[in-house]
Every structure is written in structure tokens, then in C-alpha cells.
N, CA, C and O of each residue as an XYZ file, in Angstrom:
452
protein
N       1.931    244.429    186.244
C       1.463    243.058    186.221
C       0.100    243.010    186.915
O      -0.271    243.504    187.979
N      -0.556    242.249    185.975
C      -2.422    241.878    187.002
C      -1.983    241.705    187.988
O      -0.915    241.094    188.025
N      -2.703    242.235    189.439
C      -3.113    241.604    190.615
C      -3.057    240.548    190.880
O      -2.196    240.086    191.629
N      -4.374    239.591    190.083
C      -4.118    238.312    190.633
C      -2.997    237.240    189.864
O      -2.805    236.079    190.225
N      -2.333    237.910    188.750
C      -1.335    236.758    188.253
C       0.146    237.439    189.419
O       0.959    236.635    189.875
N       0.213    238.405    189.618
C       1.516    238.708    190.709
C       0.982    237.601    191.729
O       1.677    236.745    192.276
N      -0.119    237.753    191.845
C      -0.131    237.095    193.581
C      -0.005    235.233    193.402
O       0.446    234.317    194.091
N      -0.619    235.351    192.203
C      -0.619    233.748    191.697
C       1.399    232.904    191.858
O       1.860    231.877    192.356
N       2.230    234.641    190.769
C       3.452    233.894    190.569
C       4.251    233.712    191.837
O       5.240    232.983    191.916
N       3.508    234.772    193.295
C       4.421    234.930    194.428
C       4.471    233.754    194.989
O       5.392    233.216    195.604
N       2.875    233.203    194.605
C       2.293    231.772    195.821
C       3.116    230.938    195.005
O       4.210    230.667    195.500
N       2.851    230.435    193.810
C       3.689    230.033    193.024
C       5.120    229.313    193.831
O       5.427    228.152    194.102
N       5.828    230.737    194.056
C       7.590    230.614    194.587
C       7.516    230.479    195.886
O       8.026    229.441    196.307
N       7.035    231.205    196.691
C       6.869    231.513    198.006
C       5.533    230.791    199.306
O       5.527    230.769    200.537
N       4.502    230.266    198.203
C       3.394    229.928    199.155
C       3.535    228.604    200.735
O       3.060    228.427    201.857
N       4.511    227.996    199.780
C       4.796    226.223    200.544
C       5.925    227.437    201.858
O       6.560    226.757    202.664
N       6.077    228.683    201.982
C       6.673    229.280    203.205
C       5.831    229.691    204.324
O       6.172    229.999    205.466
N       4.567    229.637    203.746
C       2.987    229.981    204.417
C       2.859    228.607    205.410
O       3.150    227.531    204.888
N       2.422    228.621    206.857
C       1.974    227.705    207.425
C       0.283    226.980    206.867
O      -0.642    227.469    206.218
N       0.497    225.635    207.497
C      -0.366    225.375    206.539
C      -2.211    225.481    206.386
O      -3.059    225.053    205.604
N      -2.183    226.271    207.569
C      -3.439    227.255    208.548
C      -3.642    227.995    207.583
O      -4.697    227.949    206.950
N      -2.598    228.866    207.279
C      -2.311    230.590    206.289
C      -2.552    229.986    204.759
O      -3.426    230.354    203.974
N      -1.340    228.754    204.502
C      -1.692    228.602    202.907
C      -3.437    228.185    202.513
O      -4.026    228.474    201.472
N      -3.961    227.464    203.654
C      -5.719    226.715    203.481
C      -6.228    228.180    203.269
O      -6.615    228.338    202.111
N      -6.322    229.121    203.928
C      -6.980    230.180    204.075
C      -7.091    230.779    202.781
O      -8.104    231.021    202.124
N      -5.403    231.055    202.420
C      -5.208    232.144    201.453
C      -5.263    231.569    200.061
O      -5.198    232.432    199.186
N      -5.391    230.046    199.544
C      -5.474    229.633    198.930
C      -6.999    229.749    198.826
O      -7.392    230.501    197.935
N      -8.113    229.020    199.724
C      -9.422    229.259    199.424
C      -9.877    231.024    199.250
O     -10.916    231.078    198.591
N      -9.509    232.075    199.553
C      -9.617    233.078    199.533
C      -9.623    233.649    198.347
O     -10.557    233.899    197.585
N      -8.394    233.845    198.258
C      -7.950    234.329    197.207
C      -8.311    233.327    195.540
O      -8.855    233.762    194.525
N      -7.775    231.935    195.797
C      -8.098    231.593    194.633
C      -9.275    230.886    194.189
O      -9.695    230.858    193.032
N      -9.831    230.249    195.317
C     -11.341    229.919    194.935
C     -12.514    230.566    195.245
O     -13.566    230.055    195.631
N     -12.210    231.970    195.008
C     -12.902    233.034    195.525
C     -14.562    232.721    196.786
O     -15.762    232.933    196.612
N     -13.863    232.220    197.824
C     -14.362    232.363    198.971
C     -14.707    234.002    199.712
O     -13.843    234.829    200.004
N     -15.894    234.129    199.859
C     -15.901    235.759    200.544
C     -15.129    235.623    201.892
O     -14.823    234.560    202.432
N     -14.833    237.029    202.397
C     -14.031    237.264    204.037
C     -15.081    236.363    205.092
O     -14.729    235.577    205.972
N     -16.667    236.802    204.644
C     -17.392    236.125    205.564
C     -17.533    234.696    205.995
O     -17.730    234.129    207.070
N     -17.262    234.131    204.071
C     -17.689    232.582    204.226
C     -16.736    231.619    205.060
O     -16.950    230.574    205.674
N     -15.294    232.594    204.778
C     -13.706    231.996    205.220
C     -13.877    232.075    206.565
O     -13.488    231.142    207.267
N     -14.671    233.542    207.298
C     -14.421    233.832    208.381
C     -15.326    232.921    209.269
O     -14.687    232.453    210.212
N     -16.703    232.520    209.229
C     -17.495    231.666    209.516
C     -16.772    230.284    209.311
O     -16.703    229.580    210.318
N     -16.146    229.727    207.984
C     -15.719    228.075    208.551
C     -14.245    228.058    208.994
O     -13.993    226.967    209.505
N     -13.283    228.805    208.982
C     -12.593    229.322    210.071
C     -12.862    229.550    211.417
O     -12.065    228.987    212.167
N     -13.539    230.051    211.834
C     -13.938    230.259    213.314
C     -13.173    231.706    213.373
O     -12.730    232.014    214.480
N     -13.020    232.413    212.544
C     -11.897    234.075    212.573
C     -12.779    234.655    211.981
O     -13.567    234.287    211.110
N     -12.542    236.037    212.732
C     -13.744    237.104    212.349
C     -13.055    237.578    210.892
O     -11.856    237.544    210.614
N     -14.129    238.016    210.072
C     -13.950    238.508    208.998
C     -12.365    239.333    208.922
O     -11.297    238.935    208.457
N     -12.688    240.476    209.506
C     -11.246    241.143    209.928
C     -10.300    240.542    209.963
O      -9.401    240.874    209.189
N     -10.114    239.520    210.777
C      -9.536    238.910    210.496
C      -8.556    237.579    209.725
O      -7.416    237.171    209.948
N      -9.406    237.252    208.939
C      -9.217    236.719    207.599
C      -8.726    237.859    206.526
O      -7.798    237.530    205.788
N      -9.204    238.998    206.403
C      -8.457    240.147    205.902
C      -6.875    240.154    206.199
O      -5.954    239.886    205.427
N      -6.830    240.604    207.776
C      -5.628    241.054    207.999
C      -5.223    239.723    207.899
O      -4.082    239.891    208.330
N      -5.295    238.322    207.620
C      -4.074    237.415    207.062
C      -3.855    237.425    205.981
O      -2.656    237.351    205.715
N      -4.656    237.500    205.004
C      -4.507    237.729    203.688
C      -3.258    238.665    203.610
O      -2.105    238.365    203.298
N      -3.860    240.065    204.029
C      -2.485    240.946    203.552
C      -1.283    240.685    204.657
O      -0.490    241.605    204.858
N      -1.149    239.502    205.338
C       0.066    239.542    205.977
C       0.979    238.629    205.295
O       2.207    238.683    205.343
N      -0.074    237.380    204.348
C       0.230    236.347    203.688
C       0.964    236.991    202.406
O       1.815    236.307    201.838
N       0.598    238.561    201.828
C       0.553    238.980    200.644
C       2.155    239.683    201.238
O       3.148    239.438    200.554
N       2.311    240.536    202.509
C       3.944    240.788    202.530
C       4.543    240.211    203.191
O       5.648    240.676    203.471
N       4.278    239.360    203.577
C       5.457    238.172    203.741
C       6.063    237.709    202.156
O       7.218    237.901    201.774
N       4.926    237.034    201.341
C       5.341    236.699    200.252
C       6.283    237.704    199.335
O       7.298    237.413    198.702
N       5.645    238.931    199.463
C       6.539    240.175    198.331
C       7.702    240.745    199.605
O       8.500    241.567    199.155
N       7.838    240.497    200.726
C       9.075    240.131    201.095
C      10.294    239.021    200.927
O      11.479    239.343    200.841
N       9.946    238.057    200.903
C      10.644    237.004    199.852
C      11.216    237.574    198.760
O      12.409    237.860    198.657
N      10.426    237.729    197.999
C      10.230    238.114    196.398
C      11.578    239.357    196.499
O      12.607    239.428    195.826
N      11.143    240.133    197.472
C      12.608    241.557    197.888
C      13.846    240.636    198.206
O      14.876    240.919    197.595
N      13.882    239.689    198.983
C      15.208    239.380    199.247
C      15.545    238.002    198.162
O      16.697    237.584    198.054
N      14.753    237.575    197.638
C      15.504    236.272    196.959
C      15.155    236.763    195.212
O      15.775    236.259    194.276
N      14.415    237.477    195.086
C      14.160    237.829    193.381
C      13.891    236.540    192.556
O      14.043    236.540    191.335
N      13.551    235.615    193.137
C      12.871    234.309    192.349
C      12.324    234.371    190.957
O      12.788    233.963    189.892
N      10.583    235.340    191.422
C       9.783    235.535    190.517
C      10.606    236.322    189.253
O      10.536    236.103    188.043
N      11.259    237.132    189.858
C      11.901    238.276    188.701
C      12.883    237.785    187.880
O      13.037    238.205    186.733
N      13.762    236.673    188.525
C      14.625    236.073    187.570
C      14.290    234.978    187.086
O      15.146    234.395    186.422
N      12.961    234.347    187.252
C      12.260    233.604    186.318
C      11.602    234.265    184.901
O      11.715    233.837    183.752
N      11.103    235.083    185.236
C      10.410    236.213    184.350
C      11.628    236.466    183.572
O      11.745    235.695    182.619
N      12.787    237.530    183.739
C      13.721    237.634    182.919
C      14.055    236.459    181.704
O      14.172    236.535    180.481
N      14.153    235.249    182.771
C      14.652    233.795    182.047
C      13.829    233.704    180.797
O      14.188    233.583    179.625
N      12.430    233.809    181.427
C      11.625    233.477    180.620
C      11.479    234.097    179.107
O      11.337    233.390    178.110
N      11.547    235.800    179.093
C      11.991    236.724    178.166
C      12.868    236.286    177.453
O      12.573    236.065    176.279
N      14.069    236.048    177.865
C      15.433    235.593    177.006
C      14.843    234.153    176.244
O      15.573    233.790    175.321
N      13.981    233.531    176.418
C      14.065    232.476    175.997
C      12.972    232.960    175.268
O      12.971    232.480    174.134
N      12.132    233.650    175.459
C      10.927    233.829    174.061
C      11.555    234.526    173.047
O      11.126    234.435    171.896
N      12.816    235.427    173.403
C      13.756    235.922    172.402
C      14.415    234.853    171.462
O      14.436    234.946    170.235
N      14.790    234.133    171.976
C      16.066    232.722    171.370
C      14.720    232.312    170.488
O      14.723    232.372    169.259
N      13.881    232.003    171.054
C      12.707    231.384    170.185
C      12.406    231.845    168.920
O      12.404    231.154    167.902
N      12.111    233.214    169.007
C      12.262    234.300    167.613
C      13.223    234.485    167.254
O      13.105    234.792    166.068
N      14.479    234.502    167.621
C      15.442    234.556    166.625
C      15.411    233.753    166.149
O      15.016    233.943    164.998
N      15.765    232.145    166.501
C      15.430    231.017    165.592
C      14.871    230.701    164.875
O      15.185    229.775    164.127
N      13.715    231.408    164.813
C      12.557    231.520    163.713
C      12.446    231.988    162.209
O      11.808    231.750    161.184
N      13.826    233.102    162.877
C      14.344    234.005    161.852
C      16.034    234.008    161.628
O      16.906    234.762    161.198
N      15.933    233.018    162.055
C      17.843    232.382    161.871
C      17.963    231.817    160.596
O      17.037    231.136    160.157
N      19.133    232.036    159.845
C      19.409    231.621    158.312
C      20.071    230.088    158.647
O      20.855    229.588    157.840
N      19.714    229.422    159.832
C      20.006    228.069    159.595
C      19.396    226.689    159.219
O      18.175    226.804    159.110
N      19.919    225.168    158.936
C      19.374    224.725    158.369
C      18.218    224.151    159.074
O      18.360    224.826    160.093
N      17.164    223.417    159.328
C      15.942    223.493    159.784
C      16.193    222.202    161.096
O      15.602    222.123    162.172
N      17.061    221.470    160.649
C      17.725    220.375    161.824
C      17.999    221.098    163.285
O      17.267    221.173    164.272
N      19.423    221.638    163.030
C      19.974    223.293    163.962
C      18.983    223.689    164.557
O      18.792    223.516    165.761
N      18.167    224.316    163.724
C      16.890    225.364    164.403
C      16.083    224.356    165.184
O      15.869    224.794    166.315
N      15.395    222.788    164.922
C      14.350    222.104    165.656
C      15.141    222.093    166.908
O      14.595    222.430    167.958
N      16.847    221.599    166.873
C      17.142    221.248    168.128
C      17.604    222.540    169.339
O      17.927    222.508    170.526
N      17.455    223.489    168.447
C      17.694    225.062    169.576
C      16.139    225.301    169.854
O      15.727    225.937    170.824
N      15.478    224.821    169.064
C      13.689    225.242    169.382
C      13.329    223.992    170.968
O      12.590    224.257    171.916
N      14.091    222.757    170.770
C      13.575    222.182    171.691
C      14.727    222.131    172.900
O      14.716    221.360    173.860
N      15.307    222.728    172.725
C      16.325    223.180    173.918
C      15.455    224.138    174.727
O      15.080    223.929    175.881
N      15.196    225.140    174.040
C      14.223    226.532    174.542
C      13.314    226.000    175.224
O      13.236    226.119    176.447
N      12.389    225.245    174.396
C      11.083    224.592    174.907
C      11.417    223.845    176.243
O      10.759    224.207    177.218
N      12.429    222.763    176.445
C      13.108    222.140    177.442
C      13.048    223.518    178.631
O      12.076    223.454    179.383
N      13.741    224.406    178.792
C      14.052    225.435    179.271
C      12.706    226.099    180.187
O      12.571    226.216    181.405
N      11.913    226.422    179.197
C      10.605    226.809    179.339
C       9.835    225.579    180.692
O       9.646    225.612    181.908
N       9.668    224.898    179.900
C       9.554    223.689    180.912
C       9.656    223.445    181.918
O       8.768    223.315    182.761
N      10.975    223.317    182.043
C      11.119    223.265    183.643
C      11.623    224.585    184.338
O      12.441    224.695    185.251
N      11.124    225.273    183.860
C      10.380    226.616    184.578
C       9.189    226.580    185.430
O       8.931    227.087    186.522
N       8.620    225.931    184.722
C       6.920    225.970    185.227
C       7.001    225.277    186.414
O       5.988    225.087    187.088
């Protein structure tokens, strides 16, 4: 999996576990690509240190991820349901059947996100 979509789906599940010091940081950091310097200057934290939160922010989160498997059994979910989707596509039923298993899936999908 990309780099930044793992780190996207961890914050995703796990970020609102980040204090809200760590989530400002690692959110401008990482996703509004702020440099170590610029973070570390309107922070008042030396570069280094904006680093070493980042990667403390990054295993804390993929510690979560080890004990609760969130991301992974969303992902699975998600698979099974792009499956149901194609089979339906290719199901010998009548087209009624199929809209309302297509928007079951879709439902599904949904409130995933």
C-alpha cells in the first residue's frame, strides 16, 4: 500500500487518539505538506523534533491498527463488497433484484467511508 494512503487510512481510524497538540502537527505535516522547519519554527519545537513526533504519531497509530485491525477489516469489507458488486453485474437475475442488491452494496460502501 502507498505510504501516504496507509498513513491517510491509519489517521482516518486512529488519528481523533492523537492529542490535539500531535493531531495539529501531524495533520499540517504530513498532509498539508508543511516542511520539519516551517512546523518546527511555528511550533516553537526544534526540527528534530517535529520529526521524532511524527514517527511517534506514525507507531502509535500502526499500533492500534496491531491490536484492533480496523483498517484491515474495513479493507477486507470493502473487497467483498466490490465482489457482490461484480457478481451482480453478471448475475442471471431480473434487473429489479440486481438494482436493489446494487444499492444495498452501495449503502454498505457508504457508510464505510
Amino acid at each position: 500500500m502507498d505510504n501516504i494512503v496507509e498513513k491517510t487510512l491509519l489517521y482516518d481510524y486512529y488519528g481523533e487518539l492523537l492529542t490535539d497538540h500531535r493531531r495539529e502537527i501531524y495533520e499540517e505535516v504530513v498532509f498539508n505538506d508543511m516542511s520539519l522547519s516551517e512546523a518546527a519554527e511555528e511550533y516553537g519545537i526544534s526540527r528534530q523534533g517535529i520529526h521524532d513526533m511524527i514517527r511517534r504519531c506514525d507507531r502509535a497509530m500502526e499500533a492500534y491498527e496491531e491490536k484492533l485491525h480496523l483498517v484491515r477489516q474495513a479493507e477486507s469489507v470493502r473487497k467483498t463488497v466490490l465482489k457482490l458488486q461484480k457478481k451482480l453485474e453478471e448475475a442471471g437475475m431480473d434487473e429489479a433484484d440486481r438494482r436493489e442488491l446494487r444499492q444495498l452494496a452501495d449503502q454498505i460502501m457508504q457508510e464505510m467511508e
